[in-house]
C-alpha positions in Angstrom: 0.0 0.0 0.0 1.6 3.2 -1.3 0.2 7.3 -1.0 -0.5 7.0 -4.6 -2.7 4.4 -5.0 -6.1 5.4 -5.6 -7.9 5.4 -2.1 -11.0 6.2 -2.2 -12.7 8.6 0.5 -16.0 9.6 1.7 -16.0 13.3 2.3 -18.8 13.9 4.2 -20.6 17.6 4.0 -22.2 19.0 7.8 -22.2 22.3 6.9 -23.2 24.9 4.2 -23.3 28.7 5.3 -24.6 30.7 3.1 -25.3 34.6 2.4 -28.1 36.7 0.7 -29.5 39.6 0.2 -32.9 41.2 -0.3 -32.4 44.3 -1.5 -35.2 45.6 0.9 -35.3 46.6 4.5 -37.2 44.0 6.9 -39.7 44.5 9.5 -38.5 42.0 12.3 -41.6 42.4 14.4 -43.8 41.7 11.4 -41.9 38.6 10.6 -41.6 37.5 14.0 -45.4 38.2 14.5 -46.8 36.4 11.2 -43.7 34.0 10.2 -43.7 30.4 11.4 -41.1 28.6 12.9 -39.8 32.0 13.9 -37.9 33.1 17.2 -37.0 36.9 17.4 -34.1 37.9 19.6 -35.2 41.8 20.1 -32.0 42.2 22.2 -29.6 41.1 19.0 -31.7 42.9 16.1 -32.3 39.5 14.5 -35.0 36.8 13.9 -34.1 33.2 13.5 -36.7 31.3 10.9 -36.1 27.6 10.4 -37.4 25.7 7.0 -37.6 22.1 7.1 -37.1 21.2 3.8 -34.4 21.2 3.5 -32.9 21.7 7.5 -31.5 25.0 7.4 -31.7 27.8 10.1 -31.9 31.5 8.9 -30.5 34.5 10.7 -32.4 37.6 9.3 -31.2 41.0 9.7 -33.2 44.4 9.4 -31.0 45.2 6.3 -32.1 42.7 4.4 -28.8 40.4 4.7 -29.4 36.5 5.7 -27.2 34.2 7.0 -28.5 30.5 5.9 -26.7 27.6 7.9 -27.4 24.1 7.7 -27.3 22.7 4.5 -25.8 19.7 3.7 -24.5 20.2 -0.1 -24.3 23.9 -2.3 -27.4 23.1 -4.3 -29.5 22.3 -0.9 -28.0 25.7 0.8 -29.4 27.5 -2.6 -32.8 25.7 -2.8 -33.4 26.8 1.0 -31.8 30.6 0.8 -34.6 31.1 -2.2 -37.5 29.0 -0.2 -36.6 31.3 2.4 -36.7 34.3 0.4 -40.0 32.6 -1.2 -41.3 32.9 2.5 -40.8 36.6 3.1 -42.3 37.9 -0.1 -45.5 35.7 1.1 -45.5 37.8 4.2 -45.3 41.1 1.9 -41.8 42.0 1.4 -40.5 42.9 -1.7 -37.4 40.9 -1.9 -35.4 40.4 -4.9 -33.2 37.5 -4.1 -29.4 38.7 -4.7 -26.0 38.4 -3.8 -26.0 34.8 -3.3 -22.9 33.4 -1.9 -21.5 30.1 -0.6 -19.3 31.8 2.0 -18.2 28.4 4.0 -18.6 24.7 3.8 -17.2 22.1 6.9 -16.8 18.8 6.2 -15.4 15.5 7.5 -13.5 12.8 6.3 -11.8 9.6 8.1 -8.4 8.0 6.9 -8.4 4.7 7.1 -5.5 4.2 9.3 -4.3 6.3 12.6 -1.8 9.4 12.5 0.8 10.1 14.6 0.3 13.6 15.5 3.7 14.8 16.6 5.1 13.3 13.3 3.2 14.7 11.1 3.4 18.1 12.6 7.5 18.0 12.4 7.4 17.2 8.9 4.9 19.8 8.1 6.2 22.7 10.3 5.2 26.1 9.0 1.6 25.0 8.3 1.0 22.6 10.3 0.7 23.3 14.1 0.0 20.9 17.3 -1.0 22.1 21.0 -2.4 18.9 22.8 -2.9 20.6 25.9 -5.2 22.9 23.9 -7.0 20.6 21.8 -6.6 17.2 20.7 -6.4 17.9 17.1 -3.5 19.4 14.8 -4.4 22.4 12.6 -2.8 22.4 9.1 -4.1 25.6 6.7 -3.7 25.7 3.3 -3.5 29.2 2.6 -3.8 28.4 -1.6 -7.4 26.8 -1.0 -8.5 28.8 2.0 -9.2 26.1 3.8 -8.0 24.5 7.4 -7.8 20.8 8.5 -8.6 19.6 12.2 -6.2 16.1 11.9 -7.2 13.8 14.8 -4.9 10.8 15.6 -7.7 8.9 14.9 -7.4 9.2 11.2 -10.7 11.8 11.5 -10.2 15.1 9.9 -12.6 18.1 9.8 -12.0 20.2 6.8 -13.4 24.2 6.8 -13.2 26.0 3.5 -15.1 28.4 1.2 -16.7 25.8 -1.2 -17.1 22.3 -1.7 -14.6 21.7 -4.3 -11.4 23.7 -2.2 -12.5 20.9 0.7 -12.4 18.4 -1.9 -8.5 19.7 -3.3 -7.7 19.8 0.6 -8.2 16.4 1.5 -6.4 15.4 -1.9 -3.3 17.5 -0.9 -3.1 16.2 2.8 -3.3 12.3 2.1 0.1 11.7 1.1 1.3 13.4 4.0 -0.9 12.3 6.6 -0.2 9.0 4.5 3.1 8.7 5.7 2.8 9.5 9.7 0.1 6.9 10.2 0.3 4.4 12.7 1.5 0.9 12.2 -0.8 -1.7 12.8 1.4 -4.4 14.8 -0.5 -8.2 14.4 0.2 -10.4 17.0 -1.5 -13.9 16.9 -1.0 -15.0 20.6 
């Protein structure tokens, strides 16, 4: 078994955040008042509406800017963003829905083998960092694709970057390297 033969690795989306914008100003009480599934923090100057198909959460603002989190794949994050927009023009609104933008997508993958942690981060010193007596994981960033890797020893990684295919590259990159810190599997028949 070598770091170039073709492994194949399910990448796991748990996260879409998305942006909008209506391009008109939004009465909070009004949604808050005739909106379902709808809870208005008054304190914050926003108003939470969930959708449930698909499962995303909304964070509306007065401006007109929404915040859609959630969504499990791009194409779900933009069905929900426009049911959501769908939503407040039923309530009266005249939104025109614009500035759509995939701003972050989290993922997770797991290798199939263990990684030894303090390895990995020598080899990879100026992006990769390790603190386990902050947190159990190792942070590599790859400043080309935006993106950042959580690398647990136990072959789990948690991949943050702005779209799905940048997450994809990322876990592509960092298999040849994690490849070669991974844990030996010692068989012993007694």
């Amino acid at each position: 078994m070598d770091a170039d033969s073709d492994v194949a690795l399910d990448i796991l989306i748990t996260n879409v955040v998305c942006v909008f914008r209506t391009r008109c100003h939004l009465n909070l009480r009004k949604i808050a008042l005739e909106g379902a599934n709808v809870i208005y923090k008054h304190n914050v100057g926003k108003v939470l509406m969930k959708l449930r198909k698909p499962r995303i959460t909304a964070t509306i603002w007065s401006s007109g800017k929404i915040i859609c989190t959630g969504a499990t794949s791009e194409d779900e994050a933009k069905f929900g963003a426009r049911r959501l927009a769908r939503c407040l023009q039923k309530l009266g609104f005249q939104v025109k829905f614009t500035e759509f933008k995939v701003v972050n997508v989290l993922a997770v993958c797991t290798m199939p083998f263990e990684i030894r942690l303090p390895e990995f981060t020598k080899n990879n010193r100026p992006h990769a960092s390790y603190e386990p007596e902050l947190h159990p994981a190792a942070c590599y960033r790859i400043k080309s694709l935006r993106a950042t890797l959580q690398i647990f020893s136990t072959g789990s990684i948690t991949v943050t970057g702005p779209n799905v295919k940048s997450v994809a590259n990322a876990v592509e990159q960092i298999y040849p390297f994690v490849f070669e810190c991974r844990k030996e599997i010692l068989y012993n028949p007694t």
